[in-house]
C-alpha positions as a printed NumPy array, in Angstrom:
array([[  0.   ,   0.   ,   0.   ],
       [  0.821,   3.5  ,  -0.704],
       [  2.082,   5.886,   2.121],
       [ -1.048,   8.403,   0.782],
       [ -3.148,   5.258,   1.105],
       [ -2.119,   4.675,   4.754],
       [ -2.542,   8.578,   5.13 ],
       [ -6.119,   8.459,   4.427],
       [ -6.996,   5.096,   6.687],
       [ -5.341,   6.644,   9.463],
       [ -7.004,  10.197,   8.983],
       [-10.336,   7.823,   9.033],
       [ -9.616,   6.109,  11.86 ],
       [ -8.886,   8.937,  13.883],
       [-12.671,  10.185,  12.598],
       [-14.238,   6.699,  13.923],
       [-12.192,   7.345,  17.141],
       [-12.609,  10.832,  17.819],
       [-11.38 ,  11.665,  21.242],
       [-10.766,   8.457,  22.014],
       [ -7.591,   8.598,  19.722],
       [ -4.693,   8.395,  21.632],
       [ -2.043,   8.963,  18.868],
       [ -0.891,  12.378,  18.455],
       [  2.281,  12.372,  15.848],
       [  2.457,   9.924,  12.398],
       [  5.773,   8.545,  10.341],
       [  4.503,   8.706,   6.822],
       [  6.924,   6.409,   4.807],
       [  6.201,   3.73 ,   1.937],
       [  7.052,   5.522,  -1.571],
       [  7.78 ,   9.143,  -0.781],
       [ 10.057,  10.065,  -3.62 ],
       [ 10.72 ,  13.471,  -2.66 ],
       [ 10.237,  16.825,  -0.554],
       [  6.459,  17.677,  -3.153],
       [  5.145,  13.616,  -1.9  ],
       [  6.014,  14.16 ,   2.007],
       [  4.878,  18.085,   2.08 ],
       [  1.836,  16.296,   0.387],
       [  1.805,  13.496,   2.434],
       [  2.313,  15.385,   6.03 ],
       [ -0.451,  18.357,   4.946],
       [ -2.977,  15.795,   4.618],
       [ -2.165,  14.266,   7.623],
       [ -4.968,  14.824,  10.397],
       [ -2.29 ,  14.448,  12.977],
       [  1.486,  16.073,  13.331],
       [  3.764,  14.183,  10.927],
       [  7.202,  13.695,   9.582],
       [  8.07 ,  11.394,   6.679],
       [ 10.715,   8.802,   5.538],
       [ 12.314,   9.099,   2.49 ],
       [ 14.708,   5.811,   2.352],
       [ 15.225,   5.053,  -1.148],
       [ 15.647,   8.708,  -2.21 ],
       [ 18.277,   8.754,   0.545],
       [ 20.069,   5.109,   0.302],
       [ 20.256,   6.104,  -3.177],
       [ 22.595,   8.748,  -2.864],
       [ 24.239,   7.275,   0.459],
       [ 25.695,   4.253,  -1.776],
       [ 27.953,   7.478,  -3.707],
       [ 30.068,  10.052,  -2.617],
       [ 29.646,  12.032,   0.717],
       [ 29.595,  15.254,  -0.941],
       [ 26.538,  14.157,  -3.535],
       [ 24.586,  13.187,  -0.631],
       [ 25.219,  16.072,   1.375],
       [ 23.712,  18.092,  -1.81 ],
       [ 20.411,  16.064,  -2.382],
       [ 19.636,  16.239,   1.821],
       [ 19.853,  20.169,   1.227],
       [ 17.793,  20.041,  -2.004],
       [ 15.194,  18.199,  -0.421],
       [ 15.476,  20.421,   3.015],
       [ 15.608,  23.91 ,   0.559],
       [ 12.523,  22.681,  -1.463],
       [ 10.375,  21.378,   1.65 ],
       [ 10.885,  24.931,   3.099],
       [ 10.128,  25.562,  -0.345],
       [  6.624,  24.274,  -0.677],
       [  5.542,  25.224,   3.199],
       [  6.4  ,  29.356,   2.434],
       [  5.09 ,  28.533,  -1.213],
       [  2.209,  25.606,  -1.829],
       [ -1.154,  24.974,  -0.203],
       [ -2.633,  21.453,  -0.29 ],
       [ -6.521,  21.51 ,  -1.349]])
């Protein structure tokens, strides 16, 4: 299943539950590709999220130091990016 998939079933579940939920954070992971899919991902989220982004990240963590060091700040640069920039309908 997709990590928007999971998204949704968990923002559903936390309607069935309503105050009863006890969870209060989420780790959205499961085919986030990049900063756009986890600013997605964590604005749909009904609860306060952060997301994985392993094969984006092993990726570039098999190579050099330096060309990982450059696609963590691309990724950091365009999440800030999207939050001063994008809104999620």
């Amino acid at each position: 299943h997709s990590a928007a998939e999971m998204t949704g079933w968990l923002n559903a579940a936390l309607a069935d539950l309503g105050p009863k939920a006890q969870v209060k954070h989420a780790i959205i992971s499961g085919g986030v590709r990049d900063f756009l899919d986890g600013y997605y991902l964590i604005r749909k989220s009904e609860l306060r999220a952060v997301y994985g982004q392993a094969s984006g990240f092993l990726q570039h963590a098999r190579g050099e130091y330096e060309a990982l060091r450059t696609y963590v700040q691309a990724q950091l640069r365009g999440l800030e990016l999207a939050y001063a920039f994008l809104k999620v309908k």
